[in-house]
C-alpha positions as CSV (number, residue, x, y, z in Angstrom):
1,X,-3.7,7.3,13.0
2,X,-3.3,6.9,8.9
3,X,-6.4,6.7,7.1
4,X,-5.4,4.1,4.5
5,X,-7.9,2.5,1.8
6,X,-7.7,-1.5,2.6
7,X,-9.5,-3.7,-0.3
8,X,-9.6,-7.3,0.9
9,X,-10.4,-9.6,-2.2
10,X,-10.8,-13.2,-0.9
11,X,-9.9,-14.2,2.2
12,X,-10.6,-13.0,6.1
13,X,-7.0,-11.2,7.0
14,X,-6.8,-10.1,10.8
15,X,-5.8,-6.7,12.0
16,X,-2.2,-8.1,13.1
17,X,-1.7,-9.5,9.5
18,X,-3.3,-6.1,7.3
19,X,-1.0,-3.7,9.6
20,X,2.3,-6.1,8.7
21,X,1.3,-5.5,5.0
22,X,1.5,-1.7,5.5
23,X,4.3,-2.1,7.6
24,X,6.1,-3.8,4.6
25,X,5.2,-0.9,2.6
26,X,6.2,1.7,5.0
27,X,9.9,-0.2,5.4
28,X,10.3,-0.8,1.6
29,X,9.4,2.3,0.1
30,X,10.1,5.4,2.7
31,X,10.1,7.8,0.7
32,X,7.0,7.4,-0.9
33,X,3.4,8.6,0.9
34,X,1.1,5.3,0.8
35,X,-2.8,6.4,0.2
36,X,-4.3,2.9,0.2
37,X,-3.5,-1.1,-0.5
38,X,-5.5,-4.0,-1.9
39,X,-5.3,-7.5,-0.3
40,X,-5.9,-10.5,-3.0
41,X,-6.0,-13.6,-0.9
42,X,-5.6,-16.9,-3.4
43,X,-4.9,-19.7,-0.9
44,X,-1.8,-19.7,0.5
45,X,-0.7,-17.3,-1.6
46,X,-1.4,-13.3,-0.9
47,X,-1.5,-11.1,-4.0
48,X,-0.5,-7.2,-2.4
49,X,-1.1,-4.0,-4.5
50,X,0.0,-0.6,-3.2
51,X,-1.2,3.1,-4.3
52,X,0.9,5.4,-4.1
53,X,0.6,9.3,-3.6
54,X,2.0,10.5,-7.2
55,X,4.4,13.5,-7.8
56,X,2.7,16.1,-10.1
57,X,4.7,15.9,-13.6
58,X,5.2,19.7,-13.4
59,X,7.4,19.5,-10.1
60,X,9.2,17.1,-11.6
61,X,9.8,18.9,-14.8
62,X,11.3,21.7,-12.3
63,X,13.4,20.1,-10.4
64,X,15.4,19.2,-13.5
């Protein structure tokens, strides 16, 4: 199991809907290590902000 940090703002979400929203996240962005996501519910609309694991600037510097 992934311990991901889940911020609900607004809104009740169930567990089916929250694990589609990482799934997105997990489909659209492979190759990038999710840490946590915030859920902004407005409505019908859904507001979805991902954080990211970050690449240290000095490996990146190396690679080049």
């Amino acid at each position: 199991m992934i311990n991901l940090a889940v911020n609900i703002l607004g809104g009740h979400p169930d567990d089916g809907e929250i694990k589609a929203y990482i799934d997105r996240a997990a489909e659209k962005y492979p190759y990038k290590e999710l840490l946590g996501i915030d859920i902004n519910a407005s409505g019908d609309y859904v507001e979805l902000t991902y954080h990211w694991r970050t690449v240290p600037f000095e490996r990146i510097k190396r690679i080049k």
